[in-house]
C-alpha positions in Angstrom: 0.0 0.0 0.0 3.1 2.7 0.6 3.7 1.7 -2.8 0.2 3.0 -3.9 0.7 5.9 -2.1 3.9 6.7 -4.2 2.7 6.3 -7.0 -0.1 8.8 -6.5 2.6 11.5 -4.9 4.3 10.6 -8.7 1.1 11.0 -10.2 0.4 14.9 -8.7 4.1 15.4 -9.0 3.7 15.2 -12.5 0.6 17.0 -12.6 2.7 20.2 -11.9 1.3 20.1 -7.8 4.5 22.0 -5.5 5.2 19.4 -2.7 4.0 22.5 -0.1 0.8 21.4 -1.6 0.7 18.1 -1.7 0.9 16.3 2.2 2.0 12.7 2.7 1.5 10.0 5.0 3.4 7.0 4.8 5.0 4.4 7.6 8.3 4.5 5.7 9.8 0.8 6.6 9.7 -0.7 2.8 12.2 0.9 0.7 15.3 -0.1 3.0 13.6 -3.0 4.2 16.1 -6.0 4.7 13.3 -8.6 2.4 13.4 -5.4 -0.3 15.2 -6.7 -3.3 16.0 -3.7 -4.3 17.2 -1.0 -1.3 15.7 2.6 -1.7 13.5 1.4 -4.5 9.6 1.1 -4.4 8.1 -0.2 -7.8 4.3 -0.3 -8.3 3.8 -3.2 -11.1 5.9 -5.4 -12.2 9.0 -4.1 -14.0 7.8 -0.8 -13.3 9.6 2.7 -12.2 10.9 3.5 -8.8 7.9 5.4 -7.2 9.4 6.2 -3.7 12.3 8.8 -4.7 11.8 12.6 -4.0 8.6 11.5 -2.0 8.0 13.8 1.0 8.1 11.8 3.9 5.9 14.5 6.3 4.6 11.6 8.8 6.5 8.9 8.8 6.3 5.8 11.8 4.5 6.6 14.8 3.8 10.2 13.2 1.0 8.1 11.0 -1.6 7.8 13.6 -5.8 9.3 13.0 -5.1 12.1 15.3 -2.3 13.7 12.6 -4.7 13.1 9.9 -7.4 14.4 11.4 -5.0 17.5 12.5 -3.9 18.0 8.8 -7.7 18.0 7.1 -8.9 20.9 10.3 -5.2 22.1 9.3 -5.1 22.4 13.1 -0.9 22.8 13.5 -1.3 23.1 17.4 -3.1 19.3 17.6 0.3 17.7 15.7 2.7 15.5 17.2 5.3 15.1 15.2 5.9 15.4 11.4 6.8 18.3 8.6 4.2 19.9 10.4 2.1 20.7 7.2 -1.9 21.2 7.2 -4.3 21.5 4.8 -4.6 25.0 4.9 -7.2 24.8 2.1 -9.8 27.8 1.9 -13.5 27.9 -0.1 -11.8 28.3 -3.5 -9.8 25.4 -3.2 -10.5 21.7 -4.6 -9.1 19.2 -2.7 -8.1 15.5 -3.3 -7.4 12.8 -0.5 -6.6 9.3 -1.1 -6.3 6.6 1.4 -4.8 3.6 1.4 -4.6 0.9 4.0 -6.5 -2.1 5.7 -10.0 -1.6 6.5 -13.4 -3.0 7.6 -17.1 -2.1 8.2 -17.2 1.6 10.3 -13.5 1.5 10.2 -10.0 2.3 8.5 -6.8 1.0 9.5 -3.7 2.7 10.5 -0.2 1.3 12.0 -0.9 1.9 15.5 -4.6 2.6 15.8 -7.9 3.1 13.5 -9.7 5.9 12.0 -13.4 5.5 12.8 -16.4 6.2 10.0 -18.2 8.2 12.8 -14.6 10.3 13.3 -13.7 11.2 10.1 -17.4 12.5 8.9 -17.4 14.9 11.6 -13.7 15.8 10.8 -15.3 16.1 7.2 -18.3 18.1 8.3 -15.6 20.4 10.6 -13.7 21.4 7.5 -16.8 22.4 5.4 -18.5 24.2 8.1 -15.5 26.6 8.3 -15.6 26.9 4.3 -12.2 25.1 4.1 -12.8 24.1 0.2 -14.3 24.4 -2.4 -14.6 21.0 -3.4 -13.4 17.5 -2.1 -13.0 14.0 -3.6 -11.7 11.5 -1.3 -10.2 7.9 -2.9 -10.4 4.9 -0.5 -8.7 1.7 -1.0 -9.4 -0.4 1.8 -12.0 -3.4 2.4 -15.3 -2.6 2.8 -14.5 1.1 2.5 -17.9 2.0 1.4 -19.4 2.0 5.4 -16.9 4.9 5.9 -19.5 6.8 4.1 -22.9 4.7 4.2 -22.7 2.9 6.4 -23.2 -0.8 5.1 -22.0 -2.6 1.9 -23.0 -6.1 1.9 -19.6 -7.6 0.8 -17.5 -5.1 0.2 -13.7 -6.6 -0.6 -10.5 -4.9 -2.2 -8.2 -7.1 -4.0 -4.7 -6.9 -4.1 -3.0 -7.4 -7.6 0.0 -8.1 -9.3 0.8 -10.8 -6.8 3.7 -13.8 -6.8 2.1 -16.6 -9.3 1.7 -14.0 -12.2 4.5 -14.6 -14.4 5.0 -11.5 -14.9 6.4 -10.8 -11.3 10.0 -10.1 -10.7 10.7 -13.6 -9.2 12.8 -11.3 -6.2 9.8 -10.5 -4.7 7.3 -12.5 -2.6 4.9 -9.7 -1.9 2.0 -8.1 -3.6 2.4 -4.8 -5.3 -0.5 -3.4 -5.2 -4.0 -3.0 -5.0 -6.6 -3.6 -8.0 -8.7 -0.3 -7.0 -5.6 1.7 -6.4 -3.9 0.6 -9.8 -6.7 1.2 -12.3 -7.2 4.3 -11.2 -4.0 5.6 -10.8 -3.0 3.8 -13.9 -5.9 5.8 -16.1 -4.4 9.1 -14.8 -0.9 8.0 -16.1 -2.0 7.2 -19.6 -5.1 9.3 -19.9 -5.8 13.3 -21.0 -6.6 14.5 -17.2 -8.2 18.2 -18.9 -10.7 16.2 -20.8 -11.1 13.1 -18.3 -13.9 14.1 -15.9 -14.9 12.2 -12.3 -17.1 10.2 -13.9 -15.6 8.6 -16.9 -12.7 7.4 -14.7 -15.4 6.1 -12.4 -16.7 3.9 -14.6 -13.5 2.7 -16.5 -12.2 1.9 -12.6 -15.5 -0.1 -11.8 -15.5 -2.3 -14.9 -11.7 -3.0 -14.5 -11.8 -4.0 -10.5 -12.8 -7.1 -10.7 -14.4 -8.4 -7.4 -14.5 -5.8 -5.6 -17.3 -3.2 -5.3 -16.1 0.2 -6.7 -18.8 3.0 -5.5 -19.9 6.3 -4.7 -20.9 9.0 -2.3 -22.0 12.1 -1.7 -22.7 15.3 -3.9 -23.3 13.8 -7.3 -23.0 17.0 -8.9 -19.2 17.0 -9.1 -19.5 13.8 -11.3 -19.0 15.7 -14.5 -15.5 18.3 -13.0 -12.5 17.1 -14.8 -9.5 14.9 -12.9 -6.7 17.9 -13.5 -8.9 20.1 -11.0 -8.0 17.9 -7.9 -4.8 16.2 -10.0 -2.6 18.4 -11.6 -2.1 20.3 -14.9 0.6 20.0 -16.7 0.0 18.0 -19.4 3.7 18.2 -20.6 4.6 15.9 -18.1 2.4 13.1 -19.0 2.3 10.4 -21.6 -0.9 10.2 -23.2 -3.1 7.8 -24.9 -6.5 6.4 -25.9 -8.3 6.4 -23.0 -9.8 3.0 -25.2 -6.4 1.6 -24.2 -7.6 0.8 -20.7 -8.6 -2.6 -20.0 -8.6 -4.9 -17.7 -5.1 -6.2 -16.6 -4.5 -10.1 -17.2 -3.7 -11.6 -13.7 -3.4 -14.9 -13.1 -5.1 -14.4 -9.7 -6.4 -12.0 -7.1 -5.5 -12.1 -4.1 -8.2 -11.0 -1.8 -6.3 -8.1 0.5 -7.4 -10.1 3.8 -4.7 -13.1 2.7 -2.1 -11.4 1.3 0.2 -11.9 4.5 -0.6 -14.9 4.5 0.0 -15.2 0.7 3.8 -13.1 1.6 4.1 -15.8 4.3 3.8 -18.6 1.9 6.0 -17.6 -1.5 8.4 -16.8 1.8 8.5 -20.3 3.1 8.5 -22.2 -1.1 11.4 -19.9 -1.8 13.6 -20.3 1.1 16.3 -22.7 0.8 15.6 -26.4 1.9 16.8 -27.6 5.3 18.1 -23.5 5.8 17.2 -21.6 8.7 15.7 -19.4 6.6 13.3 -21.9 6.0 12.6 -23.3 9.8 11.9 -19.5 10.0 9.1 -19.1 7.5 7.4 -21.8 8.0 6.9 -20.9 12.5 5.5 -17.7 10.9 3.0 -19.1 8.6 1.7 -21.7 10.9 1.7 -18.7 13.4 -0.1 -16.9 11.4 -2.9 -19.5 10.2 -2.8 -20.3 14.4 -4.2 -16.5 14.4 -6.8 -16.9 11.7 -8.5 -20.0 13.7 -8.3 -18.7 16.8 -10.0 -15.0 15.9 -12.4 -17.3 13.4 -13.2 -19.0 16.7 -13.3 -16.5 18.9 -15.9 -14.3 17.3 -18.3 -17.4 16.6 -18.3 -18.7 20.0 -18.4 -15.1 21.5 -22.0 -14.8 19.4 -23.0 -18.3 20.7 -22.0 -17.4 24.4 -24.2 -13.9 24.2 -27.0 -15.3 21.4 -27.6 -18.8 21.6 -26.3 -21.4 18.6 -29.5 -21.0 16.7 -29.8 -17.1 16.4 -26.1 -15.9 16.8 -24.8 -16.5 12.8 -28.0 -14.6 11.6 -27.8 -12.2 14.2 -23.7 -11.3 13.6 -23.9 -11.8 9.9 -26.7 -9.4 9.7 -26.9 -6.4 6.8 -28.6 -3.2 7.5 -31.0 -1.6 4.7 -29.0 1.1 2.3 -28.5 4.0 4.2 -28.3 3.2 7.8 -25.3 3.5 9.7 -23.5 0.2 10.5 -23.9 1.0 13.9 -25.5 3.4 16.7 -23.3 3.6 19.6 -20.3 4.2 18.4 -18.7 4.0 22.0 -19.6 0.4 22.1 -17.8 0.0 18.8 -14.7 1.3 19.9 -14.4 0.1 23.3 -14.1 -3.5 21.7 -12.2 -2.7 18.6 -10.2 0.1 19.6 -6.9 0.5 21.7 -9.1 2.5 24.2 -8.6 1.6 27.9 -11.6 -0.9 27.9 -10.0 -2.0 24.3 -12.3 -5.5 25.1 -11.7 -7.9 22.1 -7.8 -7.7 22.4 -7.5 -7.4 26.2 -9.7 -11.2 26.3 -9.0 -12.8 22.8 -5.2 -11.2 21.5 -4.8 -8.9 18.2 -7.5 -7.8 16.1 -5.6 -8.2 12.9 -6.1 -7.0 9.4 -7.8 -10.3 8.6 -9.6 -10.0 12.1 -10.7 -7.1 10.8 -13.2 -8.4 8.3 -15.3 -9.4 12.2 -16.4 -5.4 12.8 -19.7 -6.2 11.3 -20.4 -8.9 13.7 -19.0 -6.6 16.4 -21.0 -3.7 15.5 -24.4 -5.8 15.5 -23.2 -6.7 19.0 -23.9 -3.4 19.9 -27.1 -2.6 17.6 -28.3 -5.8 19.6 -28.2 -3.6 23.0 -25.7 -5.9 24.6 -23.9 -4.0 27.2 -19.9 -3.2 27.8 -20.4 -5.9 31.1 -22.2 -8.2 28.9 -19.4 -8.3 26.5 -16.1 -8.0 28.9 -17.9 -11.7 30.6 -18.5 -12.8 27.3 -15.1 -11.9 25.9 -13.8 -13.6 29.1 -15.9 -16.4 29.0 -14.9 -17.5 25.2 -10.9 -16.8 25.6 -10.2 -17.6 29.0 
């Protein structure tokens, strides 16, 4: 994903965009990773240019936590800790573009250390227009199930990660995935497409038809539909390689790789390629069966936690449960976060252990937990009841 986020700083760089105006978050522990092939380089598709150099790294590590970002939408310096210290000191002429790029789940985003919630980030959203601080906004998610951010509910919601090991056209180097399908087609139209005559729309729909398995929708104030990309993207045209935007099809993978399982996909090529009877290899394979150890026990965990509070008969219909279109995917928000979040109360984890990124696909179940009325004692003697 800091490879997707790259490659969209390349993309604005491009687009003529000053760095003062352009404000990146990214955990920075990739491009001199010791499993990189390639030190200081961050590619995007296979064979494809380096994407991290002359990034700006302006919250890096720790710094990438949902307090900055909330910080640098109000463009509220004074509630930073840590970073360049750049806001978005946007103002009512002003369009403004956000893209965001990580793990997610129902009424949630994920960051390193903690989680942006859906209920947080409209009301930093509504903050920000209130005070007139654009003109207009467009705001690019890549993340599972991203659509509750702004709904509330989409029934199965999944991003896929693409250009995975088992596509021959992979540098063999690298076990990992390097991107994300949402994230690539879109950012892959810009590269090869007229941004003054592309509008919001059209790249919409070429996106949608080319992410395959995954929902691609949207929200909001439909009326900005037909504005064209180089408003919130960038103008100079001289920098850009054009073509048909006919030219855009779907890519030819030989799989996708549902985001959920691509650690677990990493944790596999990194066990087939490591030498036999190396300790490389004793290595890779306590982490894989670690990590499938994790999958069953959170898998667990969550189905006997609705049997212990439900009853076997009505807990599955009662966890797996979709709202209609339109409702929030859940009502008290406090119960949501005192089990998912890293609050004091912080429930799930305290009783059951780490609320991963494949855990992650549980917050539905967890937020009809609370839209059931079951209260924070309720669920602490659950919790302690099932993981005990």
């Amino acid at each position: 994903m800091q490879a997707d986020i790259c490659h969209a700083y390349q993309i604005l760089k491009k687009g003529g965009l000053k760095d003062e105006n352009i404000i990146v978050f990214m955990y920075d522990d990739i491009a001199y990773n010791s499993e990189n092939p390639r030190k200081g380089v961050i590619i995007n598709k296979p064979n494809g240019p380096d994407v991290y150099k002359g990034v700006p790294k302006d919250y890096t590590g720790t710094h990438v936590n949902a307090r900055n970002l909330y910080a640098v939408i109000l463009g509220d310096k004074s509630a930073l800790t840590g970073g360049s210290g750049k806001v978005l000191s946007s103002g009512p002429n002003d369009h403004v573009f956000i893209y965001y790029a990580d793990h997610g789940s129902v009424g949630l985003l994920g960051m390193p250390s903690d989680r942006v919630y859906a209920k947080d980030l409209i009301s930093v959203l509504q903050k920000k227009n209130a005070s007139k601080g654009y003109k207009s906004m467009v705001f690019y998610i890549e993340a599972c199930e991203a659509g509750s951010m702004f709904e509330g509910l989409l029934s199965k919601e999944s991003s896929y990660g693409t250009y995975c090991p088992g596509d021959l056209s992979v540098p063999a180097e690298f076990d990992t995935c390097l991107g994300d399908l949402y994230s690539i087609s879109w950012m892959e139209d810009c590269d090869i497409s007229d941004l003054h005559k592309e509008t919001l729309e059209n790249q919409y729909q070429r996106v949608r038809r080319r992410t395959t398995n995954s929902h691609v929708m949207q929200y909001g104030d439909m009326s900005h539909k037909q504005e064209l990309l180089f408003a919130y993207m960038g103008v100079d045209l001289s920098n850009r390689s054009l073509t048909s935007t006919s030219d855009i099809s779907s890519p030819s993978f030989s799989r996708a790789v549902n985001q959920r399982d691509t650690k677990l996909l990493y944790l596999q090529q990194k066990l087939q390629r490591a030498p036999t009877g190396s300790q490389e290899k004793q290595v890779a394979q306590k982490q894989l069966l670690l990590e499938i150890a994790l999958r069953k026990n959170v898998d667990y965990s969550i189905t006997k936690l609705g049997e212990v509070l439900f009853g076997h008969e009505k807990s599955s219909n009662i966890l797996m449960n979709v709202r209609p279109q339109g409702q929030p995917v859940v009502d008290n928000w406090d119960c949501f976060k005192n089990f998912v979040s890293s609050s004091p109360l912080n429930i799930y984890e305290k009783y059951c252990g780490h609320l991963s990124a494949y855990g992650m696909k549980y917050t539905r179940a967890i937020a009809n937990i609370c839209n059931a009325g079951i209260t924070t004692e309720k669920m602490v003697a659950a919790s302690d009841q099932t993981c005990a």
